[in-house]
PyMOL Python script that loads the backbone (N, CA, C, O; Angstrom):
from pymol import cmd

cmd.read_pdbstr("""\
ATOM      1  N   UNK A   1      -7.872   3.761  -7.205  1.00  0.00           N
ATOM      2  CA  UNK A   1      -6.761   4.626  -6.927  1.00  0.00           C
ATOM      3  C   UNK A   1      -6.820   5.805  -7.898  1.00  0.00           C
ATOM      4  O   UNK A   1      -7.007   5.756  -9.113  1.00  0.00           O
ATOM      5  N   UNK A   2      -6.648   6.739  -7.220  1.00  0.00           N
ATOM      6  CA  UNK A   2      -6.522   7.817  -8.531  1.00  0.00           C
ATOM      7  C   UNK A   2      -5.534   7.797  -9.676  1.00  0.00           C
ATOM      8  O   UNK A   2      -4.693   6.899  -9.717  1.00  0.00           O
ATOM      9  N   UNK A   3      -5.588   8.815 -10.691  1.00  0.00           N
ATOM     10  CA  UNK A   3      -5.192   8.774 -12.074  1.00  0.00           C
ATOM     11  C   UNK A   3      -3.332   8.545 -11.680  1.00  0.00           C
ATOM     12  O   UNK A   3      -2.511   7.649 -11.880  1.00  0.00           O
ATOM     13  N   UNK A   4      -3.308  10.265 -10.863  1.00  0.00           N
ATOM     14  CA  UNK A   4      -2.098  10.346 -10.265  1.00  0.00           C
ATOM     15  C   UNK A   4      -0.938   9.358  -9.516  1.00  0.00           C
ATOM     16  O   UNK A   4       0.274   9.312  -9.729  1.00  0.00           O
ATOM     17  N   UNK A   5      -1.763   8.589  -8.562  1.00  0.00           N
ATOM     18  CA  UNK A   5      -1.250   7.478  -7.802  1.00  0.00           C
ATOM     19  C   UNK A   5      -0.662   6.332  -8.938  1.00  0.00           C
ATOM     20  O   UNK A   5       0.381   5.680  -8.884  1.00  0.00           O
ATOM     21  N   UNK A   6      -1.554   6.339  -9.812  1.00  0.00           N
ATOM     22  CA  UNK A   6      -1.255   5.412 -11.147  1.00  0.00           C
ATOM     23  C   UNK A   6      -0.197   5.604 -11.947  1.00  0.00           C
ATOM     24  O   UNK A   6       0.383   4.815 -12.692  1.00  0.00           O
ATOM     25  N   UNK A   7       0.002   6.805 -11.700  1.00  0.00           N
ATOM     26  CA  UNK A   7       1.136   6.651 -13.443  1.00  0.00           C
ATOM     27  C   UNK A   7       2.335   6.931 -12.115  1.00  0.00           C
ATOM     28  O   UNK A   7       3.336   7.552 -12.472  1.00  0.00           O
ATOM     29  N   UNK A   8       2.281   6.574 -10.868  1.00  0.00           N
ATOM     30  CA  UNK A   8       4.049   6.933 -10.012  1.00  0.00           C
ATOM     31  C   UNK A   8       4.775   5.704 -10.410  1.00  0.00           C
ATOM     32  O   UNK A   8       4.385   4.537 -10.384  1.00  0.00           O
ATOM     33  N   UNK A   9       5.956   6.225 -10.798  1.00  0.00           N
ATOM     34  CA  UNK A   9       7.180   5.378 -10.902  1.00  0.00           C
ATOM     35  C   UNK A   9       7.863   5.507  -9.318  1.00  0.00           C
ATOM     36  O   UNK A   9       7.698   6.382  -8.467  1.00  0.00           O
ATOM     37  N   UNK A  10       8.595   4.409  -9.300  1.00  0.00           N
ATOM     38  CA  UNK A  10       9.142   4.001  -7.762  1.00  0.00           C
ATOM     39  C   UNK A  10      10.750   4.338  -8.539  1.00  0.00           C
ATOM     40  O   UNK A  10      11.203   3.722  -9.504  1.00  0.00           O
ATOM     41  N   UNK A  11      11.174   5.069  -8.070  1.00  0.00           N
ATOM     42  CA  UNK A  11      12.552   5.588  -8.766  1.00  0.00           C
ATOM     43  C   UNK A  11      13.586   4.029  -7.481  1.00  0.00           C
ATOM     44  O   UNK A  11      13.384   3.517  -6.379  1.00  0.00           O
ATOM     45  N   UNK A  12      14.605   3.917  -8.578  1.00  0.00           N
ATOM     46  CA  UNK A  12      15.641   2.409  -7.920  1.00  0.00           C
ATOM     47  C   UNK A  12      16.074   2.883  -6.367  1.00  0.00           C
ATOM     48  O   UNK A  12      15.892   2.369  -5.263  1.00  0.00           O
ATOM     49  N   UNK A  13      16.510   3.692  -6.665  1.00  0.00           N
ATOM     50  CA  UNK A  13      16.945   3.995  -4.810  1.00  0.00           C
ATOM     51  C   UNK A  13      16.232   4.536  -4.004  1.00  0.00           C
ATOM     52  O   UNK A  13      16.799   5.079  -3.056  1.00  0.00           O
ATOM     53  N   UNK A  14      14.598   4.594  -4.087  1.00  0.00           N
ATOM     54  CA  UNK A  14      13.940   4.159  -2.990  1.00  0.00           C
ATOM     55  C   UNK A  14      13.963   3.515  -2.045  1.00  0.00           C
ATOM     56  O   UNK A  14      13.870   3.909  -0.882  1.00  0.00           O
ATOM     57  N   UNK A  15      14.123   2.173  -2.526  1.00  0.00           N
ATOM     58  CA  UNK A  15      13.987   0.410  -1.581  1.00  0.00           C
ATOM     59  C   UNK A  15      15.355   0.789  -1.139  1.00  0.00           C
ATOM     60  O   UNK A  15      15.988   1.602  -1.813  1.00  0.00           O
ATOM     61  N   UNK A  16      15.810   0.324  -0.177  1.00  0.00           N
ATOM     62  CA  UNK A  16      16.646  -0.610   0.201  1.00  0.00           C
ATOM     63  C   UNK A  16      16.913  -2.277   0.343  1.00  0.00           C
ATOM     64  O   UNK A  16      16.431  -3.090   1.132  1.00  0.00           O
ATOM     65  N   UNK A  17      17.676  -2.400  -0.522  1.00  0.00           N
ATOM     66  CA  UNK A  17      17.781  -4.144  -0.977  1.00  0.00           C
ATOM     67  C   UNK A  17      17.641  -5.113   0.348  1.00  0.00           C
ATOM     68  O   UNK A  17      17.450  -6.327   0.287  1.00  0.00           O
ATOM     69  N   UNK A  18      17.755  -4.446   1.394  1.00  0.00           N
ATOM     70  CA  UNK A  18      17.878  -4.814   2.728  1.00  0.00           C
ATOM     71  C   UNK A  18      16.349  -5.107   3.416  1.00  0.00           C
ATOM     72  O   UNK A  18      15.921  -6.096   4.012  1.00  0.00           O
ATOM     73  N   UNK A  19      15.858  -4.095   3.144  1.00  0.00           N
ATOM     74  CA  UNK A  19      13.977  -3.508   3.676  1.00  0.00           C
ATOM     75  C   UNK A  19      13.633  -4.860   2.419  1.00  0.00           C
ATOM     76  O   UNK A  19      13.929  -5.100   1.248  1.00  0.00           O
ATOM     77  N   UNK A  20      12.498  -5.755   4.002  1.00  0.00           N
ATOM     78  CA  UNK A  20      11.678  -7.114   3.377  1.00  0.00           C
ATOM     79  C   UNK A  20      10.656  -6.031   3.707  1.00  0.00           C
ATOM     80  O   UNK A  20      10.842  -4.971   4.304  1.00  0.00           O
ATOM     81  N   UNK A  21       9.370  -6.604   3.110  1.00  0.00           N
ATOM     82  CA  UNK A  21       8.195  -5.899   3.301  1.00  0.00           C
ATOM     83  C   UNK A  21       7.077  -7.452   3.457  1.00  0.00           C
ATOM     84  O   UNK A  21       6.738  -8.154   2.504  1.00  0.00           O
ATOM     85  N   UNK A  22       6.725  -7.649   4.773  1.00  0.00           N
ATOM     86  CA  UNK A  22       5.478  -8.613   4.796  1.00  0.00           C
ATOM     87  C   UNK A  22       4.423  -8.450   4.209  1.00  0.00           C
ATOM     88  O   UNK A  22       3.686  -7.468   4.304  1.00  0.00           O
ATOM     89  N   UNK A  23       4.177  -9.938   3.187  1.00  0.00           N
ATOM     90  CA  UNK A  23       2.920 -10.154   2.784  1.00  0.00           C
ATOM     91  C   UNK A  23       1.677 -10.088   3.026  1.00  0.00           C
ATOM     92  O   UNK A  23       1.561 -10.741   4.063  1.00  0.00           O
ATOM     93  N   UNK A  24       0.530  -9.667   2.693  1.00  0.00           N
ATOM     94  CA  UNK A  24      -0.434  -9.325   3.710  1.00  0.00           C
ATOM     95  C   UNK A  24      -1.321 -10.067   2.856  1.00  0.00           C
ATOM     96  O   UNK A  24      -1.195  -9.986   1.634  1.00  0.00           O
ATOM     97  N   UNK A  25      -2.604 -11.102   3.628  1.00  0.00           N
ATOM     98  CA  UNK A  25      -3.563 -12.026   2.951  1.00  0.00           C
ATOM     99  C   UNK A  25      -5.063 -11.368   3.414  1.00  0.00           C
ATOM    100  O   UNK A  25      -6.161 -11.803   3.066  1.00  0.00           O
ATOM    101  N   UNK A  26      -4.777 -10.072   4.393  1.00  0.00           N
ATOM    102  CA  UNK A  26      -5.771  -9.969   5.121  1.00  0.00           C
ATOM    103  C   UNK A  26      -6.499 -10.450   5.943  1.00  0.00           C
ATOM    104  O   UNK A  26      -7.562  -9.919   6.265  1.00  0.00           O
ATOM    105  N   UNK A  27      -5.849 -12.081   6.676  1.00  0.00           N
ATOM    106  CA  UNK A  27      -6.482 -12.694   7.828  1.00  0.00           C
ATOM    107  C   UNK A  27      -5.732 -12.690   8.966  1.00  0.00           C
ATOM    108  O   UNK A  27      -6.163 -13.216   9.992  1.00  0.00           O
ATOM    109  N   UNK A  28      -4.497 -12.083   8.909  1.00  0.00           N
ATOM    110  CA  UNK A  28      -3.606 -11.940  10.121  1.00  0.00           C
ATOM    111  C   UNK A  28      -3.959 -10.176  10.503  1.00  0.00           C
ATOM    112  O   UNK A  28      -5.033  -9.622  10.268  1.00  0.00           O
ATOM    113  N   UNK A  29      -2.822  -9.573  11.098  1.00  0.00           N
ATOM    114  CA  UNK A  29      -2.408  -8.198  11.887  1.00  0.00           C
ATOM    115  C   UNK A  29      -3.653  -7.400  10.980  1.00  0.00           C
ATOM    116  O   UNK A  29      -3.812  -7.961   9.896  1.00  0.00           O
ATOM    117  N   UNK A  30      -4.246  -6.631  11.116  1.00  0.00           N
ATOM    118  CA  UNK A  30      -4.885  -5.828  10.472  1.00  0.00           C
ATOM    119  C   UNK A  30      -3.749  -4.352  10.513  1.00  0.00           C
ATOM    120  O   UNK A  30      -3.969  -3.296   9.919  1.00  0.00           O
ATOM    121  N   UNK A  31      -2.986  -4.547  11.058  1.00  0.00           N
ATOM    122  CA  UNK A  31      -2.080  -3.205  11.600  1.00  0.00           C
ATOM    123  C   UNK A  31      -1.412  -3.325  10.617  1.00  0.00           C
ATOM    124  O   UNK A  31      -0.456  -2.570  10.801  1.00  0.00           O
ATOM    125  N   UNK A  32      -1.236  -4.110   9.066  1.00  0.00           N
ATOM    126  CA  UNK A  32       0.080  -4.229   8.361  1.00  0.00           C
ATOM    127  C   UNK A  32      -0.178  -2.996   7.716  1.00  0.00           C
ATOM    128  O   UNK A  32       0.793  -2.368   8.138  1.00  0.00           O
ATOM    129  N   UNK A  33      -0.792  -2.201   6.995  1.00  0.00           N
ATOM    130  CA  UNK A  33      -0.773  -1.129   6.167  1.00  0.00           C
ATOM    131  C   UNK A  33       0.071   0.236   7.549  1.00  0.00           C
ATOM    132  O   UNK A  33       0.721   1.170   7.079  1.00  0.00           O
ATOM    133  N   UNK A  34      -0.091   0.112   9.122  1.00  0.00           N
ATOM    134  CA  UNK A  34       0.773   1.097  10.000  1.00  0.00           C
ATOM    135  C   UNK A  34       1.958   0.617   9.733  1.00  0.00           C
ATOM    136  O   UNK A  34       2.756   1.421   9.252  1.00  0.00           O
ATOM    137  N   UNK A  35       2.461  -0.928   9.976  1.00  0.00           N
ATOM    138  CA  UNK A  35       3.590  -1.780   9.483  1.00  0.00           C
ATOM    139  C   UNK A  35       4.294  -1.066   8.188  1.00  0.00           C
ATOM    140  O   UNK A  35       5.199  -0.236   8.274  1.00  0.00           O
ATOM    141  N   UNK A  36       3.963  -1.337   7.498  1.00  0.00           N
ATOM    142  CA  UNK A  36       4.188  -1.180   5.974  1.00  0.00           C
ATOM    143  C   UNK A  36       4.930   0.468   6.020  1.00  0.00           C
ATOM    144  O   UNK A  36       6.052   0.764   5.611  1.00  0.00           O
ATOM    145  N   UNK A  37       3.726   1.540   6.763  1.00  0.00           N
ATOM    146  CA  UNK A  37       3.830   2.802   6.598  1.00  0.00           C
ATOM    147  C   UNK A  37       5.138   3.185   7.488  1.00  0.00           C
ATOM    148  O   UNK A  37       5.965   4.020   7.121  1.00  0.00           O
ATOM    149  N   UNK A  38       5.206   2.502   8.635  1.00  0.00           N
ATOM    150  CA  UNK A  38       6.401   2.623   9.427  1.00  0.00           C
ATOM    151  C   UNK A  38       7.976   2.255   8.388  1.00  0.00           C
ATOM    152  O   UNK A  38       8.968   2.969   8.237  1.00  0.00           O
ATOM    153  N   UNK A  39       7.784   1.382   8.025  1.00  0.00           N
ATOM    154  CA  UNK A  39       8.759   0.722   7.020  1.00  0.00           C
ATOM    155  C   UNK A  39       9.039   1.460   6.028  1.00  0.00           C
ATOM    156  O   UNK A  39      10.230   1.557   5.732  1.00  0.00           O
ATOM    157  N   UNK A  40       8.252   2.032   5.402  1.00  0.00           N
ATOM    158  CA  UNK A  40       8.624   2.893   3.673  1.00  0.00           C
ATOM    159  C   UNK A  40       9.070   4.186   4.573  1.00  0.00           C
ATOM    160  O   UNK A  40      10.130   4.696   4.213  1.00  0.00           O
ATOM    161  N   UNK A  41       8.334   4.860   5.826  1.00  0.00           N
ATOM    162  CA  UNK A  41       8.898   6.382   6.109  1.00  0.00           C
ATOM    163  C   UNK A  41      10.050   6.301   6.339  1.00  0.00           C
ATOM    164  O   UNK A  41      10.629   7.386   6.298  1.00  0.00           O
ATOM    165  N   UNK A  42      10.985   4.983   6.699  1.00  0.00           N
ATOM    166  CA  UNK A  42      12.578   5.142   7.059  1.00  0.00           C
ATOM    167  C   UNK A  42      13.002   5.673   5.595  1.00  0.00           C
ATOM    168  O   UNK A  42      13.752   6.647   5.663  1.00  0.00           O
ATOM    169  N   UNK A  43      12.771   5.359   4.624  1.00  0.00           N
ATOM    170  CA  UNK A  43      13.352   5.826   3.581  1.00  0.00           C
ATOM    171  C   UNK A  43      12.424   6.334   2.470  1.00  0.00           C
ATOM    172  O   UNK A  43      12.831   6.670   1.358  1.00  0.00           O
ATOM    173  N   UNK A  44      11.140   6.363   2.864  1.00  0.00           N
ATOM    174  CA  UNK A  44      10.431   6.795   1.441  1.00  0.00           C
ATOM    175  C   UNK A  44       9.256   8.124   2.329  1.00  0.00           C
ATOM    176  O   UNK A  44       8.532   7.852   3.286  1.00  0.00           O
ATOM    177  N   UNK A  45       9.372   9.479   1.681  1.00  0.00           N
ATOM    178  CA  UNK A  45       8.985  10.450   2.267  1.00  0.00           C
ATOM    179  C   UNK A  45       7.675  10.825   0.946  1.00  0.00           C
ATOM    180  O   UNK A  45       7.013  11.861   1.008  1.00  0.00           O
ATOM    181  N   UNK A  46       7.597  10.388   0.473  1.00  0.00           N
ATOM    182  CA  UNK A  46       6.560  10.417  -1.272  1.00  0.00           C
ATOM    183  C   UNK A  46       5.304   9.777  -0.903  1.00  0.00           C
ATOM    184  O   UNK A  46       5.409   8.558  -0.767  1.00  0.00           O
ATOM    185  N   UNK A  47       3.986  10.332  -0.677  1.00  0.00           N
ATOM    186  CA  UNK A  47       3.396   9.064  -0.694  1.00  0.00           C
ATOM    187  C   UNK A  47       2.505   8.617  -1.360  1.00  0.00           C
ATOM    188  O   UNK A  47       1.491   7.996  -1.038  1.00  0.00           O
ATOM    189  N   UNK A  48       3.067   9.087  -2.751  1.00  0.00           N
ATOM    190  CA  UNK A  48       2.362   8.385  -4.274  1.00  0.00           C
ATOM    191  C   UNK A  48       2.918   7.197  -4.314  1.00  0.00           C
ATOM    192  O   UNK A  48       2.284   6.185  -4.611  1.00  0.00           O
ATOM    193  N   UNK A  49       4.727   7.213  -3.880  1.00  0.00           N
ATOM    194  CA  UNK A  49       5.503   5.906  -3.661  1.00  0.00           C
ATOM    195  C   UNK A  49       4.706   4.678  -2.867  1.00  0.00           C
ATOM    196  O   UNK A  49       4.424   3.576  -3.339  1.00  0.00           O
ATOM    197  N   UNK A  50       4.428   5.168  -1.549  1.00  0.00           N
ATOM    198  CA  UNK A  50       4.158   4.069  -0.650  1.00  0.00           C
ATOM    199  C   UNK A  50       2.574   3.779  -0.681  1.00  0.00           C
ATOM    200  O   UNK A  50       2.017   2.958   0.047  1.00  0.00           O
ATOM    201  N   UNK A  51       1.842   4.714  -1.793  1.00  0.00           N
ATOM    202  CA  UNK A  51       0.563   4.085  -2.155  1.00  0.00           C
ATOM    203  C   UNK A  51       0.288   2.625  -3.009  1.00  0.00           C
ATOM    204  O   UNK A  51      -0.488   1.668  -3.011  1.00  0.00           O
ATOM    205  N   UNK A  52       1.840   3.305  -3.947  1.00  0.00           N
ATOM    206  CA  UNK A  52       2.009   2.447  -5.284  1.00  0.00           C
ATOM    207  C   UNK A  52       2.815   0.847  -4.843  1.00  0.00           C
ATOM    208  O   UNK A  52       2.564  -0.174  -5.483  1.00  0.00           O
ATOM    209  N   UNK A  53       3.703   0.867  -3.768  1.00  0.00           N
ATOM    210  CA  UNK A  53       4.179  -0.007  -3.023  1.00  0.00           C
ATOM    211  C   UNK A  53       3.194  -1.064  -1.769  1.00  0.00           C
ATOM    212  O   UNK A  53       3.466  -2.213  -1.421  1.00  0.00           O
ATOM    213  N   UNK A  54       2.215  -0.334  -1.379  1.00  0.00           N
ATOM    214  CA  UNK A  54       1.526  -1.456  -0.693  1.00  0.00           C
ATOM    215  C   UNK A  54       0.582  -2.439  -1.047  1.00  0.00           C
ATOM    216  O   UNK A  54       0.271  -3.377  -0.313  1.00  0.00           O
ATOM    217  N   UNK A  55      -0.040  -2.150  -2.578  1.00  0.00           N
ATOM    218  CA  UNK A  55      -0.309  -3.476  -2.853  1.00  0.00           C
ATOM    219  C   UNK A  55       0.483  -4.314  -3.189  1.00  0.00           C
ATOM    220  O   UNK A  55       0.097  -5.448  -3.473  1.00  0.00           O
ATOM    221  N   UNK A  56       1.798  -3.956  -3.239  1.00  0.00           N
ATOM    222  CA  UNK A  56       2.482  -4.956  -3.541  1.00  0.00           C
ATOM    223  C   UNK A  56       2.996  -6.325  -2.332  1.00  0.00           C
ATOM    224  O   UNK A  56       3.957  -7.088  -2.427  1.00  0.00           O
ATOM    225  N   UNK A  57       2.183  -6.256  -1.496  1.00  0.00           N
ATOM    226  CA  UNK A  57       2.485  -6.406  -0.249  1.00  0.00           C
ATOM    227  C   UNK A  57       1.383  -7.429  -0.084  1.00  0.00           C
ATOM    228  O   UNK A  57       1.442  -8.351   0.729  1.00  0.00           O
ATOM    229  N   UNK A  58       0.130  -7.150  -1.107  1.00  0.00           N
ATOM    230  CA  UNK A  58      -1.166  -8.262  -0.644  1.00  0.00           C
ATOM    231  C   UNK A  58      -0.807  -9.787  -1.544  1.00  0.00           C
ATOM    232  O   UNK A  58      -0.121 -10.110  -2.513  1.00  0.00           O
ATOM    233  N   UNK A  59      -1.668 -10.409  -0.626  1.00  0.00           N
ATOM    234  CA  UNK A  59      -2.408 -11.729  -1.446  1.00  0.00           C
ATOM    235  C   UNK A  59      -3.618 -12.603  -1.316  1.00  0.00           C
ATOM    236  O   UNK A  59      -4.358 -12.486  -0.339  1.00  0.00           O
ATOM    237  N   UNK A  60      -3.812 -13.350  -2.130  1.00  0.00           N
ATOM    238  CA  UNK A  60      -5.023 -13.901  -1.878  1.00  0.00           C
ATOM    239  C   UNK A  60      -6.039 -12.792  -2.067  1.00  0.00           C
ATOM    240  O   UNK A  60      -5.854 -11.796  -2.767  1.00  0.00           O
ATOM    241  N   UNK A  61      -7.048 -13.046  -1.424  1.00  0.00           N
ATOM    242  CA  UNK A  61      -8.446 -12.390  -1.116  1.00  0.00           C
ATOM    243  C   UNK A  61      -8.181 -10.863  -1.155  1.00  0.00           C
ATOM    244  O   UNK A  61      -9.056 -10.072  -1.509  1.00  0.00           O
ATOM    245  N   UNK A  62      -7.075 -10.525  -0.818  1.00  0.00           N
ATOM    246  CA  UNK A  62      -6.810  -9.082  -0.637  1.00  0.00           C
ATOM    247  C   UNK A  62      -6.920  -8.476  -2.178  1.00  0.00           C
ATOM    248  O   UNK A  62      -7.923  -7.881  -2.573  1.00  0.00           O
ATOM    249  N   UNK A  63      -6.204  -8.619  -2.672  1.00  0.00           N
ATOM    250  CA  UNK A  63      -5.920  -8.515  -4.538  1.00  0.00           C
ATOM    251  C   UNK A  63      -7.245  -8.402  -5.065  1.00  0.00           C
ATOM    252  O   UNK A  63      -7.443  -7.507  -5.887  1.00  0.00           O
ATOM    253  N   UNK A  64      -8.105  -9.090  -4.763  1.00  0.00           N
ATOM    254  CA  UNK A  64      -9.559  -8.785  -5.574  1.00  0.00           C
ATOM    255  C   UNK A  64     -10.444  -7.673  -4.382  1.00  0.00           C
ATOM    256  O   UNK A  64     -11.495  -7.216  -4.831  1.00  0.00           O
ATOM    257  N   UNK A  65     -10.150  -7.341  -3.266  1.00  0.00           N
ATOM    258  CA  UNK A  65     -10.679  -6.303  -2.822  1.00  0.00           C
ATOM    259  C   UNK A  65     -10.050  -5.303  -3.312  1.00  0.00           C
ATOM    260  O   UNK A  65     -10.772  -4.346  -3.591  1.00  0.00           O
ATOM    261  N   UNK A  66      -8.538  -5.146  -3.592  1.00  0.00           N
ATOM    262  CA  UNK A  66      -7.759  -3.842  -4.200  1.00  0.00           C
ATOM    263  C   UNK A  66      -8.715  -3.568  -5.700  1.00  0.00           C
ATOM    264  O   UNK A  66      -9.275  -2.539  -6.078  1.00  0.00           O
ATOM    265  N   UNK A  67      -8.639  -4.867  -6.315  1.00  0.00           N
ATOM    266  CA  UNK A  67      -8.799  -4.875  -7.801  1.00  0.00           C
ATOM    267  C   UNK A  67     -10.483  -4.021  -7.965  1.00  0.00           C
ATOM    268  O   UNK A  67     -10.963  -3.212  -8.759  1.00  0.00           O
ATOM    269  N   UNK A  68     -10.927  -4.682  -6.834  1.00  0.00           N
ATOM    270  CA  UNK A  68     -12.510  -3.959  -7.046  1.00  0.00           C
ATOM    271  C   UNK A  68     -12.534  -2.188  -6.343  1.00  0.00           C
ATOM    272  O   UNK A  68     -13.518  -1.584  -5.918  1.00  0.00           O
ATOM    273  N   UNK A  69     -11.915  -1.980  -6.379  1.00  0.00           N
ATOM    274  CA  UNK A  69     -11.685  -0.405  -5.615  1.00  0.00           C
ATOM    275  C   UNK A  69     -12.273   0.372  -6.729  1.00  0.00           C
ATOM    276  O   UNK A  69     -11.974   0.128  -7.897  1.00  0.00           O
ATOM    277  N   UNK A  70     -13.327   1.553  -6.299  1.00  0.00           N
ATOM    278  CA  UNK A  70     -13.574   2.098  -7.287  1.00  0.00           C
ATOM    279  C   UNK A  70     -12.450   3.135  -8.027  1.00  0.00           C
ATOM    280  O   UNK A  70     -11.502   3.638  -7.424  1.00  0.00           O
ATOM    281  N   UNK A  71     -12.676   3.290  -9.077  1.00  0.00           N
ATOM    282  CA  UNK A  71     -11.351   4.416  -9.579  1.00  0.00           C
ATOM    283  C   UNK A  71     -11.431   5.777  -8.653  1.00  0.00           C
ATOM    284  O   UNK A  71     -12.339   6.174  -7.922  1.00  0.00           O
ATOM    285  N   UNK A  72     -10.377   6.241  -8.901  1.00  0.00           N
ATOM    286  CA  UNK A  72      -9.953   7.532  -8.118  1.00  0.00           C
ATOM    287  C   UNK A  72     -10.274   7.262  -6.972  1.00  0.00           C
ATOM    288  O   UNK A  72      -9.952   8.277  -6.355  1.00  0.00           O
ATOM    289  N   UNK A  73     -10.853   6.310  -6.010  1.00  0.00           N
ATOM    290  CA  UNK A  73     -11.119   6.307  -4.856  1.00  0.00           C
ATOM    291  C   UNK A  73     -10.193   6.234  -3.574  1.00  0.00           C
ATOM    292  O   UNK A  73     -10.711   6.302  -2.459  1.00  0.00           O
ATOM    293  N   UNK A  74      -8.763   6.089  -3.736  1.00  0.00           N
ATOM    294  CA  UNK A  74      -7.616   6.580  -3.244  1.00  0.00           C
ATOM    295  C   UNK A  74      -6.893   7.512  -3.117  1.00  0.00           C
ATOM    296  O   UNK A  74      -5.854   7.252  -3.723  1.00  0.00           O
ATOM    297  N   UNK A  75      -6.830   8.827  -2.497  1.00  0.00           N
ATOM    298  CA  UNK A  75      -6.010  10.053  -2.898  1.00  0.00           C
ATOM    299  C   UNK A  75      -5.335  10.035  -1.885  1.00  0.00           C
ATOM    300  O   UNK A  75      -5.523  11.164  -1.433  1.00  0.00           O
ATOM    301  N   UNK A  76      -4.393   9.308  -0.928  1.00  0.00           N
ATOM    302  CA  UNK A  76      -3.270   9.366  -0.348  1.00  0.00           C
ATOM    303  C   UNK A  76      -3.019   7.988   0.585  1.00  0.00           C
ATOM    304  O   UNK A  76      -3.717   6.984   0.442  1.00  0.00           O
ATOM    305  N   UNK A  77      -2.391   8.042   1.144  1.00  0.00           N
ATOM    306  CA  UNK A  77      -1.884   6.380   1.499  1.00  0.00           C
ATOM    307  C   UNK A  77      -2.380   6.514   3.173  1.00  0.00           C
ATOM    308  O   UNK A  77      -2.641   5.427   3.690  1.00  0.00           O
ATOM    309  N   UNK A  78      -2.539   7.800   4.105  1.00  0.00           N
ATOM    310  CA  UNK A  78      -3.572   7.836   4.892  1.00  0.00           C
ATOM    311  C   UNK A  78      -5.135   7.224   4.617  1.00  0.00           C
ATOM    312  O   UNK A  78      -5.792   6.482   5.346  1.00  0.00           O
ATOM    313  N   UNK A  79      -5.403   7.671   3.610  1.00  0.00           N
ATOM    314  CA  UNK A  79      -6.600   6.939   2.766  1.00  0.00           C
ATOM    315  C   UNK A  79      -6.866   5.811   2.394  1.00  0.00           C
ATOM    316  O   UNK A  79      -7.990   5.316   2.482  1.00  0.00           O
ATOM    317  N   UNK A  80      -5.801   5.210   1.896  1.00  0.00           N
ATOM    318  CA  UNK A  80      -5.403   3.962   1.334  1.00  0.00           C
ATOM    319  C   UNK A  80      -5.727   2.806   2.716  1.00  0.00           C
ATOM    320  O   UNK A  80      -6.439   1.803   2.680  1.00  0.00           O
ATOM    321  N   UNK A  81      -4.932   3.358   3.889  1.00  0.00           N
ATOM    322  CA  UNK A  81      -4.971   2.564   4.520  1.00  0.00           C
ATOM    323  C   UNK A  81      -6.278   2.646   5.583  1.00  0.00           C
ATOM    324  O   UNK A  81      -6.263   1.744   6.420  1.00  0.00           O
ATOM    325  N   UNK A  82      -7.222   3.435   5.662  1.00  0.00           N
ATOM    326  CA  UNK A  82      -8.272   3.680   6.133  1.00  0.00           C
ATOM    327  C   UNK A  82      -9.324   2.815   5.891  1.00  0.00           C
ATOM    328  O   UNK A  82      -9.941   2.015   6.594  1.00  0.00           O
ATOM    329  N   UNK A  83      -9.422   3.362   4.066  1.00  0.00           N
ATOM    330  CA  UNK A  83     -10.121   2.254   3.329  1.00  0.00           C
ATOM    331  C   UNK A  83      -9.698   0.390   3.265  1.00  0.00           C
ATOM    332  O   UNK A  83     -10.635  -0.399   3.147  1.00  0.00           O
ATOM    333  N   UNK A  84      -8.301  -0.119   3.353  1.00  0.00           N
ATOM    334  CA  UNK A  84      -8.101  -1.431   3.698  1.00  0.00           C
ATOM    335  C   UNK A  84      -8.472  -1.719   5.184  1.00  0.00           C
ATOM    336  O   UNK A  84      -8.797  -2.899   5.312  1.00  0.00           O
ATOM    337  N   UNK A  85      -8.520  -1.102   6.199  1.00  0.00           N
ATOM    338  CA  UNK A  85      -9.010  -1.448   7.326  1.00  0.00           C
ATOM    339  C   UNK A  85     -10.404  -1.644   7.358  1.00  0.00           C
ATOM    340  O   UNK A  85     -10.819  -2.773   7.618  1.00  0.00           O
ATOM    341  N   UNK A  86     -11.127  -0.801   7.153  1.00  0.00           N
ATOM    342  CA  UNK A  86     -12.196  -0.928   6.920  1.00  0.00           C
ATOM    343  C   UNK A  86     -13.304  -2.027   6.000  1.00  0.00           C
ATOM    344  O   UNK A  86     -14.445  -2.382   6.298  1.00  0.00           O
ATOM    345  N   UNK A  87     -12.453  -2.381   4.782  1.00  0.00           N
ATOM    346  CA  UNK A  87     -12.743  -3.448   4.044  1.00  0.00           C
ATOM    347  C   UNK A  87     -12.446  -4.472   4.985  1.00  0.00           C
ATOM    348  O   UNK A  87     -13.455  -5.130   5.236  1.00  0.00           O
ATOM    349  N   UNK A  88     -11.524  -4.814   5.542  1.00  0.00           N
ATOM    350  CA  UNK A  88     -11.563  -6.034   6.505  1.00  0.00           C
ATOM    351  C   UNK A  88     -12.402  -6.237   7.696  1.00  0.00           C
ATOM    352  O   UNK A  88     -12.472  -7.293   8.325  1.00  0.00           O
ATOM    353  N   UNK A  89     -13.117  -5.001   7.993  1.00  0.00           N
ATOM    354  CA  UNK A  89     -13.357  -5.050   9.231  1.00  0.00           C
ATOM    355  C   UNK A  89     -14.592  -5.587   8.859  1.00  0.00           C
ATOM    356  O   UNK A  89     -15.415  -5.897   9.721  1.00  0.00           O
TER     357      UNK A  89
END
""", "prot")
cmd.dss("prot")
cmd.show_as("cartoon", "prot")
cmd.util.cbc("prot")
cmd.orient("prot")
């Protein structure tokens, strides 16, 4: 992920306490990062935010494909989610 994407703070009234966000293991929907993106645009228009918010969303097997990402190799959450499709595919 780039330098930038790294240092975003998710300011508190972003989320809505209401908005669940599904876990993603990477063996179900491959569509969760459109999921995800549909979900943060109701309320999140930033998308250093919803770069910094969708790994929060993985598990398992997914987490060590994020973890191995080369640096800077993320510069927007169009990207983000290009590159996770593609890793699964």
């Amino acid at each position: 992920m780039s330098r930038q994407l790294l240092r975003t703070r998710i300011p508190n009234n972003y989320i809505s306490t209401k908005m669940t966000l599904d876990n993603y293991d990477g063996l179900t929907d491959q569509k969760h990062a459109q999921n995800i993106q549909s979900s943060l645009e109701l309320v999140i228009q930033d998308n250093n935010v919803m770069c910094t918010i969708l790994p929060t969303t993985f598990r398992e097997s997914l987490h060590a494909w994020y973890n191995n990402l080369e640096s800077d190799s993320i510069i927007s959450f169009g990207d983000f989610c290009t590159k996770l499709v593609a890793g699964l595919a």
